[in-house]
C-alpha positions as CSV (number, residue, x, y, z in Angstrom):
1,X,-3.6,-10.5,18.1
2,X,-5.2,-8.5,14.7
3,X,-7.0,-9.4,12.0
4,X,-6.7,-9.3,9.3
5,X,-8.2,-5.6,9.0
6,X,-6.8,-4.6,12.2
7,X,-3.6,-5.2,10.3
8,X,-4.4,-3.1,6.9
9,X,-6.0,-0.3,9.4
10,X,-2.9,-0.2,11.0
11,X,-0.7,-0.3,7.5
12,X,-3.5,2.8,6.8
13,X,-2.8,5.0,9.7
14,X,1.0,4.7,9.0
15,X,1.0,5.2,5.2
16,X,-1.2,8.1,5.9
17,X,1.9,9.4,8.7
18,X,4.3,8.8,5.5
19,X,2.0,11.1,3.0
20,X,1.9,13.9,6.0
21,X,6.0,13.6,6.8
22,X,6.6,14.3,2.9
23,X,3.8,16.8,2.4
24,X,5.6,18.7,5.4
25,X,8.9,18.6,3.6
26,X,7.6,19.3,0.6
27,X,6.1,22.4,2.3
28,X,9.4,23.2,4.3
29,X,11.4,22.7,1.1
30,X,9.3,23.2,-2.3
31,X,7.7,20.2,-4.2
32,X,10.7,20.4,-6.6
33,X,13.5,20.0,-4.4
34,X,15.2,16.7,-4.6
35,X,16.4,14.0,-2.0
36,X,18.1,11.0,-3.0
37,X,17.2,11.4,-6.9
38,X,13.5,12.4,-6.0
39,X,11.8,15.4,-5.8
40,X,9.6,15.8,-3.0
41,X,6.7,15.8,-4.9
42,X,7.2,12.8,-6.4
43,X,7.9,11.6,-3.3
44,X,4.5,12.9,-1.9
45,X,2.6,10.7,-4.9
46,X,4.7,7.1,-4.4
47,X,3.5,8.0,-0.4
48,X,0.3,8.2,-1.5
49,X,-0.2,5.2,-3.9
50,X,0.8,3.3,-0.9
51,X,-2.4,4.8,1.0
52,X,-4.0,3.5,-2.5
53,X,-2.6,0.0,-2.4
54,X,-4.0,0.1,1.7
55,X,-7.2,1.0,1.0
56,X,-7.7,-1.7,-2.7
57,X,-6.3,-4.3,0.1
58,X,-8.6,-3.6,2.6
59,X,-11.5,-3.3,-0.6
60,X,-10.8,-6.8,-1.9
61,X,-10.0,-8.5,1.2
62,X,-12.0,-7.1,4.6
63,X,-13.7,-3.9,4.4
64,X,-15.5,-2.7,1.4
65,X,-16.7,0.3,3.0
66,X,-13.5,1.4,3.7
67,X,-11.8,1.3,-0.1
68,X,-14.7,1.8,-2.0
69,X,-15.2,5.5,-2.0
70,X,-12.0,6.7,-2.3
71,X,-10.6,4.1,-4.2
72,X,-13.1,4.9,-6.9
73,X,-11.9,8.4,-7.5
74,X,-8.7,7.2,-8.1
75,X,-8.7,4.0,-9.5
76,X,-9.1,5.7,-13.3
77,X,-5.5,6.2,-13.8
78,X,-4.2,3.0,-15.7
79,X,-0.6,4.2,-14.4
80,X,-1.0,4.5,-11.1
81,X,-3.3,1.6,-11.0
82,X,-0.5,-0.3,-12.3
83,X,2.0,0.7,-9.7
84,X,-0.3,0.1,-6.8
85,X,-0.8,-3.8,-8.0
86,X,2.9,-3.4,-8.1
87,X,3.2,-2.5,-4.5
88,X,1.1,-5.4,-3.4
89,X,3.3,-7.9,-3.1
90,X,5.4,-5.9,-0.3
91,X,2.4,-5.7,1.4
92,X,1.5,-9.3,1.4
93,X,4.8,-10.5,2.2
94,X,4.4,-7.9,5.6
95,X,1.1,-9.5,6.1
96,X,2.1,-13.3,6.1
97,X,5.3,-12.6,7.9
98,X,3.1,-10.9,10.7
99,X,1.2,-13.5,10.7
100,X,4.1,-16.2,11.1
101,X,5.1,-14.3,13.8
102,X,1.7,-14.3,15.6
103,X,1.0,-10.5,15.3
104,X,-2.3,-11.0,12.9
105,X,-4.8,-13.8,13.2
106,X,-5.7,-15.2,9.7
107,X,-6.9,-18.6,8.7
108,X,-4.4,-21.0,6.8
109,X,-6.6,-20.6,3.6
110,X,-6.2,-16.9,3.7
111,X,-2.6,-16.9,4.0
112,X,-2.9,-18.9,0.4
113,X,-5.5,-16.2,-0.8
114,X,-2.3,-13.6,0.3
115,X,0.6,-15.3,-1.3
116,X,-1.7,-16.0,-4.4
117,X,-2.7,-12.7,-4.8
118,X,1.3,-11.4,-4.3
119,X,2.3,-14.1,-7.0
120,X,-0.2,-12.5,-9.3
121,X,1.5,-9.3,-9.1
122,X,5.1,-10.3,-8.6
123,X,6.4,-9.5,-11.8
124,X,4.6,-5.9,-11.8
125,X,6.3,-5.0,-8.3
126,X,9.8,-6.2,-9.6
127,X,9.5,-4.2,-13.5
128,X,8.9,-1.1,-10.8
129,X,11.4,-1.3,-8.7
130,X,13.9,-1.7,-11.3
């Protein structure tokens, strides 16, 4: 079973896969070329604030050393700031269901930290997604 950390390293690695997949079809096909209503550059950036929301995760809840360099650099744009709190709750809701189904180890109170901290930020990831 993972932690907690275990769980957002993984998230990490896989995210990162997603950023490399579009940067290769963005190479392959131009930046500006579209795919279901998205250009692959802009599909390159919403990979990429996903690494973003990884790494604040793993900065708040398990790793500072981890998020705090890079998050730093990034963290100054308001807008994207605002659509990695958005993403968060995605995230948590992956987390706790792992959890239910005994892939991650994290104690009961944590679990309320994680569902707190997706309520928070509920209303941001549904304005997004709209």
């Amino acid at each position: 079973m993972m932690t907690l950390v275990q769980y957002l390293l993984t998230k990490l690695a896989e995210e990162c896969s997603e950023v490399a997949k579009e940067a290769l079809k963005g190479a392959q096909f131009g930046t500006d070329s579209e795919y279901n209503g998205k250009t692959n550059g802009e599909l390159i950036v919403s990979e990429f604030i996903d690494v973003m929301t990884i790494l604040h995760m793993l900065e708040a809840w398990g790793d500072p050393g981890v998020g705090s360099p890079l998050s730093a650099l990034y963290y100054n744009r308001t807008e994207d700031l605002a659509k990695i709190r958005a993403r968060m709750p995605k995230v948590c809701h992956h987390i706790v269901r792992s959890a239910d189904l005994g892939k991650v180890e994290i104690p009961p109170s944590m679990i309320h930290a994680i569902t707190d901290y997706a309520d928070k930020y509920i209303g941001e990831y549904e304005e997004v997604q709209q």
